[in-house]
Biopython code that builds the backbone (N, CA, C, O; Angstrom):
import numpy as np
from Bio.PDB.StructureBuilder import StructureBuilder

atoms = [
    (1, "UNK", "N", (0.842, -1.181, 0.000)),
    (1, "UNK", "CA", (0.000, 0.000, 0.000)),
    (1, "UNK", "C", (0.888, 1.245, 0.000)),
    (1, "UNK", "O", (1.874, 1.428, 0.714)),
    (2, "UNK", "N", (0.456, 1.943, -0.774)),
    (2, "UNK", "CA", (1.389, 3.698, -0.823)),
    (2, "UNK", "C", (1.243, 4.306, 0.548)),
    (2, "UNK", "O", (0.196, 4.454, 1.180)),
    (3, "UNK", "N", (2.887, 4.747, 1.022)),
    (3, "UNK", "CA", (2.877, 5.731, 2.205)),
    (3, "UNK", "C", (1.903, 6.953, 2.013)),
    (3, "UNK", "O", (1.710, 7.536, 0.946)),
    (4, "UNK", "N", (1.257, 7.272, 3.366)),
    (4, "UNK", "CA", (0.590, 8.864, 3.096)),
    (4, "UNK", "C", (1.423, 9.720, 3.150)),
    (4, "UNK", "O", (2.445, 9.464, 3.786)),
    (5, "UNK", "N", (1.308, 10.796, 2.620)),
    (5, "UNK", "CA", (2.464, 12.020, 2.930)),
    (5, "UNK", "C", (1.582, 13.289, 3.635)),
    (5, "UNK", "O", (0.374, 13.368, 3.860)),
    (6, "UNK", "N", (2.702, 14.261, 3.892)),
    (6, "UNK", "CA", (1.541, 15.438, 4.405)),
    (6, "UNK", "C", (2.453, 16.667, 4.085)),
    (6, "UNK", "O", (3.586, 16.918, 4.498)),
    (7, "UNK", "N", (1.588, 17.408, 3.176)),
    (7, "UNK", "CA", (3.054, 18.672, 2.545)),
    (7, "UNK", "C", (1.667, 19.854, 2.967)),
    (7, "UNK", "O", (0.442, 19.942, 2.886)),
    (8, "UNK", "N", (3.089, 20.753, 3.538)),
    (8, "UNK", "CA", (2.541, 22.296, 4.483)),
    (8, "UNK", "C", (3.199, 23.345, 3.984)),
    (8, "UNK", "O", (4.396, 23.631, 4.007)),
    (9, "UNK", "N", (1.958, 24.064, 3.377)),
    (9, "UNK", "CA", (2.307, 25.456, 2.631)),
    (9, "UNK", "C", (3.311, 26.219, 3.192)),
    (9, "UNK", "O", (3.337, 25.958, 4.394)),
    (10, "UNK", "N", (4.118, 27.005, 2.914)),
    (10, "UNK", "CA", (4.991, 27.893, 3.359)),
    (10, "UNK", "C", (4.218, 28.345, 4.463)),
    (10, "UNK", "O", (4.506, 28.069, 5.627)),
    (11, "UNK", "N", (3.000, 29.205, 4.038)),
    (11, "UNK", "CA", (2.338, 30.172, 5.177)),
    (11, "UNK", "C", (2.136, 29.152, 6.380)),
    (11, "UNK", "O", (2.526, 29.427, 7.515)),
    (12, "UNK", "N", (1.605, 28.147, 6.112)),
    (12, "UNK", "CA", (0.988, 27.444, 7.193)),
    (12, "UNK", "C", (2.222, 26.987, 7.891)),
    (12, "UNK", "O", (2.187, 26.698, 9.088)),
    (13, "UNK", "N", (3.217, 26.918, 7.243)),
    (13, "UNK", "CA", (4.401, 26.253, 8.476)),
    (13, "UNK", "C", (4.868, 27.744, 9.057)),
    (13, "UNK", "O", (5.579, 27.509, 10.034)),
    (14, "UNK", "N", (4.785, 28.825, 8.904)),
    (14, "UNK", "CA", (4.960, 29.144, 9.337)),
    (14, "UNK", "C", (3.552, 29.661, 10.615)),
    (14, "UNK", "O", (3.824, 29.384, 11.783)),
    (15, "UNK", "N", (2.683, 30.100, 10.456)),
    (15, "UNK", "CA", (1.746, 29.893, 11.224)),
    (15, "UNK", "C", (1.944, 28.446, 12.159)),
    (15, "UNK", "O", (1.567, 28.522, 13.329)),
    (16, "UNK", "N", (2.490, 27.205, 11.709)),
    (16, "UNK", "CA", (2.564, 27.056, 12.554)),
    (16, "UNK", "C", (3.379, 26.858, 13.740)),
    (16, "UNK", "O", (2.832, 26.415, 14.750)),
    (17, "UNK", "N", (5.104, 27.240, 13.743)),
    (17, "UNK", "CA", (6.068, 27.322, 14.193)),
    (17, "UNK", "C", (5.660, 28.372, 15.357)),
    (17, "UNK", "O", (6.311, 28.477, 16.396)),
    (18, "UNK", "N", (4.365, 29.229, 15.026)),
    (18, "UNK", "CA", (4.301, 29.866, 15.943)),
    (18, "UNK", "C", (3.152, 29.673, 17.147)),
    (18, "UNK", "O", (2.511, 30.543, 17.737)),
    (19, "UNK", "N", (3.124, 28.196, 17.297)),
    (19, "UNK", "CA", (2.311, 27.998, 17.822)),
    (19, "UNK", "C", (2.913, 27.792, 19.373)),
    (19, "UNK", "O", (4.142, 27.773, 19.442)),
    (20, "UNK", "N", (2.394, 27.684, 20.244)),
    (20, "UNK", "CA", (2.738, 27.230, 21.575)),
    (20, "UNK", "C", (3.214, 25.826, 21.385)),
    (20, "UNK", "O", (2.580, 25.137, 20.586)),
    (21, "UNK", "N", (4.298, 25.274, 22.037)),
    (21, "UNK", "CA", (4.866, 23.954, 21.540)),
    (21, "UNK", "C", (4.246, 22.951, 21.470)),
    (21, "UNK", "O", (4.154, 22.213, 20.489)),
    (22, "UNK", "N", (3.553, 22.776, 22.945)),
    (22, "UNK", "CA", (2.277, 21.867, 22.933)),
    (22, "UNK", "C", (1.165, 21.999, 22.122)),
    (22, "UNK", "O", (0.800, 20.923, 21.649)),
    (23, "UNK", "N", (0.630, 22.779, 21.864)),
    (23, "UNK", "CA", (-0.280, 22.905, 20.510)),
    (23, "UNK", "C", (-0.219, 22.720, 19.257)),
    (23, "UNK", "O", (-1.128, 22.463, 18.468)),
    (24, "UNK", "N", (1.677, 22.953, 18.961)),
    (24, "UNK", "CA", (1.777, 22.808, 17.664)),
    (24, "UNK", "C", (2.557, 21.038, 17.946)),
    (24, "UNK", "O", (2.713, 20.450, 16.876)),
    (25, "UNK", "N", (2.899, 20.431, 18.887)),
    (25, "UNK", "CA", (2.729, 19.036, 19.091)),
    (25, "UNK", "C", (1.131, 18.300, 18.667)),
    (25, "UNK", "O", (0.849, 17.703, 17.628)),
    (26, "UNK", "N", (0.658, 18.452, 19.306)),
    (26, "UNK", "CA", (-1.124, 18.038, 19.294)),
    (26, "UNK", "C", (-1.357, 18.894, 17.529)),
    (26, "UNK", "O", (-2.577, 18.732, 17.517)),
    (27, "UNK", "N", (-1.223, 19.236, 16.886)),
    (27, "UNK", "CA", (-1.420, 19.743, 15.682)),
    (27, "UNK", "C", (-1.126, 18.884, 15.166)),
    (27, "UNK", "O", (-2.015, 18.073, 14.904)),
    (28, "UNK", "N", (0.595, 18.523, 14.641)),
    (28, "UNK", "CA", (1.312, 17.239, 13.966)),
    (28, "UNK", "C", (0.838, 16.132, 14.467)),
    (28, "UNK", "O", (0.382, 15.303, 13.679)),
    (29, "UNK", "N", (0.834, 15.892, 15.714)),
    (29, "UNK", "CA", (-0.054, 14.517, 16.170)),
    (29, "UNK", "C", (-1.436, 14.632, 15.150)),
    (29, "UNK", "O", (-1.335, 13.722, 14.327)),
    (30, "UNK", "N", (-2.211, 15.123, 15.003)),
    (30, "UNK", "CA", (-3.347, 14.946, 14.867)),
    (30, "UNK", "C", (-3.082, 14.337, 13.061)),
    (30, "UNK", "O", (-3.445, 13.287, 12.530)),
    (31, "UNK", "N", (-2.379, 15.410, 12.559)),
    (31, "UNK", "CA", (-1.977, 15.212, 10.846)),
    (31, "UNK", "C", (-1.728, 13.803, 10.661)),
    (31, "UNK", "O", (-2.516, 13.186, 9.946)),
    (32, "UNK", "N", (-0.759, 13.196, 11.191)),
    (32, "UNK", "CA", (-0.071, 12.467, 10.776)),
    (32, "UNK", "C", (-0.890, 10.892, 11.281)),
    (32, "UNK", "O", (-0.707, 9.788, 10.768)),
    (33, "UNK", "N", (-1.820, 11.241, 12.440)),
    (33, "UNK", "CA", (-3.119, 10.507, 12.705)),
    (33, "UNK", "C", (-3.827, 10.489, 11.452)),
    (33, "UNK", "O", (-3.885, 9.327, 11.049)),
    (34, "UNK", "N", (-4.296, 11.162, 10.802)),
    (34, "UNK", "CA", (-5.049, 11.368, 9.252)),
    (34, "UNK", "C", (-4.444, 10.786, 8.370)),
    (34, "UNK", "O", (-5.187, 10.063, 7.706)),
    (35, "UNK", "N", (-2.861, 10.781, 7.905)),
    (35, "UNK", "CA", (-2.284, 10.568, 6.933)),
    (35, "UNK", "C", (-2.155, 8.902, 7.554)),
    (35, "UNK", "O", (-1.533, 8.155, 6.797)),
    (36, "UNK", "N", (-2.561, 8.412, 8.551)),
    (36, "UNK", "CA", (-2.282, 6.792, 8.754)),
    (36, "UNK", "C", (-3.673, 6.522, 8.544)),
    (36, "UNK", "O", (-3.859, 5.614, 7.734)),
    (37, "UNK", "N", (-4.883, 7.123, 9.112)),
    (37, "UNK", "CA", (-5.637, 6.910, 8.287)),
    (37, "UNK", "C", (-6.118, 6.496, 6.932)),
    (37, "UNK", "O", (-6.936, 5.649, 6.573)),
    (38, "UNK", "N", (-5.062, 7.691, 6.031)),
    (38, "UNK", "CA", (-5.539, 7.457, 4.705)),
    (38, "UNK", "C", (-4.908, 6.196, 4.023)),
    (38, "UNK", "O", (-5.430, 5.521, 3.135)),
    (39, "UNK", "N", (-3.203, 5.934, 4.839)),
    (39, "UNK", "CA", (-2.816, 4.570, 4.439)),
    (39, "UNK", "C", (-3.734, 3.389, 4.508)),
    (39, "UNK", "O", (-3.902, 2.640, 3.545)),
    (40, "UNK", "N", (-4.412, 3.216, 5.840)),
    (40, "UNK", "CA", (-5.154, 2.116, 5.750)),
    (40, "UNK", "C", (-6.486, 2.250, 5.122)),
    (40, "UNK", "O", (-6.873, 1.154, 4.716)),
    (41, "UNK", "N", (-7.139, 3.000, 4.949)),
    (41, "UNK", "CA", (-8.501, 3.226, 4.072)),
    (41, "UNK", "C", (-8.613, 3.322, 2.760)),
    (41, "UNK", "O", (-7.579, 3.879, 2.392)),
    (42, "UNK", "N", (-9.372, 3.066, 1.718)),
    (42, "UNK", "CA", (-9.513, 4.173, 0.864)),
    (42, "UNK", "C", (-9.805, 5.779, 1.635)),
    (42, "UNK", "O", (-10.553, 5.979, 2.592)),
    (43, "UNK", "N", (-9.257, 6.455, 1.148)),
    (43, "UNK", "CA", (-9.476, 8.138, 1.551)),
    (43, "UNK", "C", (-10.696, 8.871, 1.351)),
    (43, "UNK", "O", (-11.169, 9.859, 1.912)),
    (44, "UNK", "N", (-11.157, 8.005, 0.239)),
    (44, "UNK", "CA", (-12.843, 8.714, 0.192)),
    (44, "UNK", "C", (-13.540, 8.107, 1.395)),
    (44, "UNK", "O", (-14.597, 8.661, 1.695)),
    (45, "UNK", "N", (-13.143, 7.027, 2.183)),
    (45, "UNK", "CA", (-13.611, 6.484, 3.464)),
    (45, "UNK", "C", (-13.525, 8.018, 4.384)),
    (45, "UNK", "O", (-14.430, 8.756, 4.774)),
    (46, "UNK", "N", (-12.023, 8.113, 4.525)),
    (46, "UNK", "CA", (-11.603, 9.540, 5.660)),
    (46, "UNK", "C", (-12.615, 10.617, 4.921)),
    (46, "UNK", "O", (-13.568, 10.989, 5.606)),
    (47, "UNK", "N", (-12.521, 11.033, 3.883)),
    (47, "UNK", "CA", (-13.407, 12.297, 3.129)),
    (47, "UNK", "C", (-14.944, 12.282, 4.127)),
    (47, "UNK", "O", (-15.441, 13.261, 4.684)),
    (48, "UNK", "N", (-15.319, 11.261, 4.129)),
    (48, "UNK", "CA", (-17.042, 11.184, 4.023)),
    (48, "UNK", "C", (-16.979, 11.797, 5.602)),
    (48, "UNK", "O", (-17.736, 12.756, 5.751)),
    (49, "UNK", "N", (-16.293, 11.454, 6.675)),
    (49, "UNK", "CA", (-15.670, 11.482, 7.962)),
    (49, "UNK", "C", (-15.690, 12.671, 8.408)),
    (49, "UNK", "O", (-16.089, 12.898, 9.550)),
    (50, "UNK", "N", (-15.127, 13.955, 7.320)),
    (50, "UNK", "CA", (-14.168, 15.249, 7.750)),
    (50, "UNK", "C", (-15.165, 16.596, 7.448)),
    (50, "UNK", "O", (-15.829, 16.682, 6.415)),
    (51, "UNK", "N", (-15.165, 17.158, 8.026)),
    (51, "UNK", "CA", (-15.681, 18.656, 7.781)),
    (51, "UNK", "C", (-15.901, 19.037, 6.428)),
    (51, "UNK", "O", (-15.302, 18.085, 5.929)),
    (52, "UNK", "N", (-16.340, 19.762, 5.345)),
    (52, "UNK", "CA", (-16.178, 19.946, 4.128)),
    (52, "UNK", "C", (-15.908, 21.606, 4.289)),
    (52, "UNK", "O", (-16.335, 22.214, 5.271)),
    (53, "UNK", "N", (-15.324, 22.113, 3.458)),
    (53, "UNK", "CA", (-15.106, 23.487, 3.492)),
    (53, "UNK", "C", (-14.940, 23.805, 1.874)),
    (53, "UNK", "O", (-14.548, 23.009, 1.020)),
    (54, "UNK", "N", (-15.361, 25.251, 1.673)),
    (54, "UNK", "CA", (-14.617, 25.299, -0.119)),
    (54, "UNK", "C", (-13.751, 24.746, -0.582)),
    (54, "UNK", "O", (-13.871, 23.856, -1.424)),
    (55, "UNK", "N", (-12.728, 25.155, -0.135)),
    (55, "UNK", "CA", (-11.207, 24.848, -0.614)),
    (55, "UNK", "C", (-10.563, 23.110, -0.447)),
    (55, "UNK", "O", (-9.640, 22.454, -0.927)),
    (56, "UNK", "N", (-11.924, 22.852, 0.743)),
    (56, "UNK", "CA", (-11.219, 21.363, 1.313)),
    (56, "UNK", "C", (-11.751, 20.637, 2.449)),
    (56, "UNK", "O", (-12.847, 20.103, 2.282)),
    (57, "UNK", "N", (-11.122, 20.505, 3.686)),
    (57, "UNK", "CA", (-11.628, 20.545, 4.601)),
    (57, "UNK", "C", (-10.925, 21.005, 6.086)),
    (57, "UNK", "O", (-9.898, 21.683, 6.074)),
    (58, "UNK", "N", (-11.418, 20.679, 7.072)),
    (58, "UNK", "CA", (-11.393, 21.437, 8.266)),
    (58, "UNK", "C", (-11.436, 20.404, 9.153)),
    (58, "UNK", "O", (-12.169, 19.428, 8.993)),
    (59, "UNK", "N", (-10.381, 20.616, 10.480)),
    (59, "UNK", "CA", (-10.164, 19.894, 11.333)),
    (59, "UNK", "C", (-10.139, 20.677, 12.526)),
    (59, "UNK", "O", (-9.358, 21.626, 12.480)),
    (60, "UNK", "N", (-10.691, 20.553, 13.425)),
    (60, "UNK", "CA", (-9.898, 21.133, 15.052)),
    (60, "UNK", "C", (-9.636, 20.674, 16.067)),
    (60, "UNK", "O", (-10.332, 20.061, 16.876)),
    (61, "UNK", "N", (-8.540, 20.970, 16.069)),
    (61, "UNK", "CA", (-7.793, 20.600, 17.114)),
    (61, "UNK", "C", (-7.384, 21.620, 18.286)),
    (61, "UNK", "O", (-6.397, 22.318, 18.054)),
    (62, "UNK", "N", (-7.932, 21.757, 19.323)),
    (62, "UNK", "CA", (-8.086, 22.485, 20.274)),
    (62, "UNK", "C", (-8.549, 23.652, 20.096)),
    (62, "UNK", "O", (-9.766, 23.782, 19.959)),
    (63, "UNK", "N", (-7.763, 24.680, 20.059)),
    (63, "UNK", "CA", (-8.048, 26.383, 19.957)),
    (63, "UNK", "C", (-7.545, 26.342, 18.254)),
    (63, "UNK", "O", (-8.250, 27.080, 17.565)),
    (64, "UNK", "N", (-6.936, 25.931, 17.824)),
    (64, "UNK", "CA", (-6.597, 25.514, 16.194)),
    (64, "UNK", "C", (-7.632, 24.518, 15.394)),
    (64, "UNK", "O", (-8.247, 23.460, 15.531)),
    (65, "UNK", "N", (-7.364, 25.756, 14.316)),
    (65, "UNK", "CA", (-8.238, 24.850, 12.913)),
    (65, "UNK", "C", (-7.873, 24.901, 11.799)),
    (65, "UNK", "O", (-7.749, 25.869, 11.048)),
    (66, "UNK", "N", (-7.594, 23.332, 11.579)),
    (66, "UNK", "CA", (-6.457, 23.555, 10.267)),
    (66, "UNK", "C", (-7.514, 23.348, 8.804)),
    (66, "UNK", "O", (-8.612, 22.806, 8.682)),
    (67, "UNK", "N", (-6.781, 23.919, 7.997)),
    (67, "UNK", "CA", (-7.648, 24.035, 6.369)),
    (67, "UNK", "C", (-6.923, 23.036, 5.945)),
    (67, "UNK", "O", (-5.943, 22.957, 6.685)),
    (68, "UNK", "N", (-6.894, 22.058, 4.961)),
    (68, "UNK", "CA", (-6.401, 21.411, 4.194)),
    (68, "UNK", "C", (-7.029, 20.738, 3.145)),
    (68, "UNK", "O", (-8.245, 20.727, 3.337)),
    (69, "UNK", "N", (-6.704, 20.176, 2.118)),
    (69, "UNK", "CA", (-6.789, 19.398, 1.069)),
    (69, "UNK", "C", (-6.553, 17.961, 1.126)),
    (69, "UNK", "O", (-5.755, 17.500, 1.942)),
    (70, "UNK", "N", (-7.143, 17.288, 0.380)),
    (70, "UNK", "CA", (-6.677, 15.697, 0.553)),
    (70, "UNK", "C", (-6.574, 15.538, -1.196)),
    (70, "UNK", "O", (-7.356, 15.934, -2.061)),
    (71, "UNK", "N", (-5.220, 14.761, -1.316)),
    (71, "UNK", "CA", (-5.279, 14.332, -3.487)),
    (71, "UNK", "C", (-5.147, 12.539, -2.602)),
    (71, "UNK", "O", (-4.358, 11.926, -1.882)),
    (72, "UNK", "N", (-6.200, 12.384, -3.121)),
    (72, "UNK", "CA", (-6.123, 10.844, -2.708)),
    (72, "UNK", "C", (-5.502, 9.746, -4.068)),
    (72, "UNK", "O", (-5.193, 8.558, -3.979)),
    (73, "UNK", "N", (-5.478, 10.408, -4.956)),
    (73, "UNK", "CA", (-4.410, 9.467, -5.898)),
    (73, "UNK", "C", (-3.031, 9.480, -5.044)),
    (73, "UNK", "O", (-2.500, 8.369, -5.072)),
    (74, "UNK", "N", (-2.378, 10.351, -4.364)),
    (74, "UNK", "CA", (-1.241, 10.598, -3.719)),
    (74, "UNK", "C", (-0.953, 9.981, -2.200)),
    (74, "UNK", "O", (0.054, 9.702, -1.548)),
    (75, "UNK", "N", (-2.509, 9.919, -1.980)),
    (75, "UNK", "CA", (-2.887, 9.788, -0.595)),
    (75, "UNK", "C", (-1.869, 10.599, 0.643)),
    (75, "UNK", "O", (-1.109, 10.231, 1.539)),
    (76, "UNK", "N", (-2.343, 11.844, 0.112)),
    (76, "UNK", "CA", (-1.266, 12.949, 1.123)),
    (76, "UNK", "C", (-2.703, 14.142, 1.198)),
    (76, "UNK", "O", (-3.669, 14.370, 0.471)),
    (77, "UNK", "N", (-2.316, 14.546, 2.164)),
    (77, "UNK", "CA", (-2.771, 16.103, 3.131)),
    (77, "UNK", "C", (-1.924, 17.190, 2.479)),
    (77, "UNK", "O", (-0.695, 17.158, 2.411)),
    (78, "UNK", "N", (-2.583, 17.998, 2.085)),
    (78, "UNK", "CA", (-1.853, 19.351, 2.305)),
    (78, "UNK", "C", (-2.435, 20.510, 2.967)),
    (78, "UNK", "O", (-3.450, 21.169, 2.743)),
    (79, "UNK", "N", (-1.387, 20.587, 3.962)),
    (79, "UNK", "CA", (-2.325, 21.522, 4.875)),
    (79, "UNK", "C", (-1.610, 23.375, 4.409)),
    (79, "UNK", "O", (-0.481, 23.855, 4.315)),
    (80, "UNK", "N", (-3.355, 24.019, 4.189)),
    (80, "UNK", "CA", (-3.188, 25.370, 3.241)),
    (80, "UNK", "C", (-3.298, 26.262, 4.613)),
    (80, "UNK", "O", (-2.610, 27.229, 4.285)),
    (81, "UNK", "N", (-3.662, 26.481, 5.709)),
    (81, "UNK", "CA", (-3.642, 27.049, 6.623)),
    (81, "UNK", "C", (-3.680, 26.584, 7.772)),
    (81, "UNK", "O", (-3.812, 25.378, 7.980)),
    (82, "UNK", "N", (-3.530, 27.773, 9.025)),
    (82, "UNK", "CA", (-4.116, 27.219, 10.709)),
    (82, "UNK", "C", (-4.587, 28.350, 11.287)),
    (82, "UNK", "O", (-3.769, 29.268, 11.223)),
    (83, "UNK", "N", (-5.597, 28.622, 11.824)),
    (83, "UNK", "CA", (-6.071, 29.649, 12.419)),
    (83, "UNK", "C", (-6.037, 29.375, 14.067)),
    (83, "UNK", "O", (-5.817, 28.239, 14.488)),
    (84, "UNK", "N", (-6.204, 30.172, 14.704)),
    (84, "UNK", "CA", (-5.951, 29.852, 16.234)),
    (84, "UNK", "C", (-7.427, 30.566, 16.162)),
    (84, "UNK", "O", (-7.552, 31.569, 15.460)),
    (85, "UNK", "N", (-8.482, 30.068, 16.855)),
    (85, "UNK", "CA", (-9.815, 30.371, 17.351)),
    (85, "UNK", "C", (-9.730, 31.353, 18.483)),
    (85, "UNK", "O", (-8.728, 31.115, 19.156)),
    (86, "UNK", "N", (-10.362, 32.284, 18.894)),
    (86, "UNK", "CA", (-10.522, 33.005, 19.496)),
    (86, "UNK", "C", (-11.368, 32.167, 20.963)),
    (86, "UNK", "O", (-11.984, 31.133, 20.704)),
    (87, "UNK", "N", (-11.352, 32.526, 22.016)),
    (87, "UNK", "CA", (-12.326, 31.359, 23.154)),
    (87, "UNK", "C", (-13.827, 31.530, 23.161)),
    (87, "UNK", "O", (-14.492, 30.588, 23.593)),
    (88, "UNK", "N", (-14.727, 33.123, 22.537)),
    (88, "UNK", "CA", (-16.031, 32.620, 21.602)),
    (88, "UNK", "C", (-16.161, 32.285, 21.177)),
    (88, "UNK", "O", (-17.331, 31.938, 21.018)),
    (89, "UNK", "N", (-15.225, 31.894, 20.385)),
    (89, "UNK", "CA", (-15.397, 30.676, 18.630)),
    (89, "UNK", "C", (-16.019, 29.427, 19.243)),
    (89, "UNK", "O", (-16.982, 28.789, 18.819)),
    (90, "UNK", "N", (-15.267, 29.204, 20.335)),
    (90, "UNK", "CA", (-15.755, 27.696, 20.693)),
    (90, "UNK", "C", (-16.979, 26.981, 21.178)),
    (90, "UNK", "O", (-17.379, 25.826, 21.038)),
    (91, "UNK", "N", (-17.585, 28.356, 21.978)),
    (91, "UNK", "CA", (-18.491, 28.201, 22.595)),
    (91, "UNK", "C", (-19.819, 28.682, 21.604)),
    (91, "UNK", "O", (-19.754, 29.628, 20.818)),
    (92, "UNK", "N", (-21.076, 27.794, 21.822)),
    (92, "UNK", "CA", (-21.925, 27.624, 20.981)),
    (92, "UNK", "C", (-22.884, 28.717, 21.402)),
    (92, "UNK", "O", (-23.097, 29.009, 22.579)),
    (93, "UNK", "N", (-23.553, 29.409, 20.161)),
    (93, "UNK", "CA", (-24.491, 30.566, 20.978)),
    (93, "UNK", "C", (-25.716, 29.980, 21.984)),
    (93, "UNK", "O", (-26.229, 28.861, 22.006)),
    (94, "UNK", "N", (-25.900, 30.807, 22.555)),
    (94, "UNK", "CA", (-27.245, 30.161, 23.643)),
    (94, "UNK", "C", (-28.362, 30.979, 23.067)),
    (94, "UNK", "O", (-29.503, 30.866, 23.514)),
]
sb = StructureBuilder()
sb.init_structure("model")
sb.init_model(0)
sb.init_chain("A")
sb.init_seg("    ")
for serial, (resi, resn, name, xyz) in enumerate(atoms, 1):
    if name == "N":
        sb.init_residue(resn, " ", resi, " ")
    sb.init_atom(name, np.array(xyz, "f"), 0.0, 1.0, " ", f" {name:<3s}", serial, name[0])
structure = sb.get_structure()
């Protein structure tokens, strides 16, 4: 079976270098959780699974939410951004 890969836009590595260490730990943890995913699945399995967004999809992971793409002929991630959520973001309106 083909290795997954996971390729990170310029911007986004840098967004994310600037993350708090532990956050940007739990970030790569989470990726590279996905990209073993996609080894063992078909990827349209993971697709049906994931957030949908224009560009792709959407993951969060704590106060972070990463944008990315999936080319499942490649079976790799590319992650196009990371936003750090604000602590209203999280919480649901009442």
């Amino acid at each position: 079976m083909r290795r997954g890969r996971i390729f990170i836009a310029q911007s986004a590595e840098f967004q994310l270098k600037r993350l708090p260490e532990d956050m940007r730990l739990h970030v790569e943890t989470h990726l590279e959780n996905l990209v073993m995913v996609l080894e063992q699945e078909p990827p349209e399995a993971l697709l049906t699974r994931m957030t949908r967004e224009d560009d792709g999809f959407i993951a969060n992971v704590g106060a972070t939410r990463i944008f990315f793409s999936v080319d499942t002929s490649l079976r790799a991630l590319t992650v196009q951004r990371l936003e750090q959520q604000a602590p209203e973001d999280d919480e649901e309106p009442r």
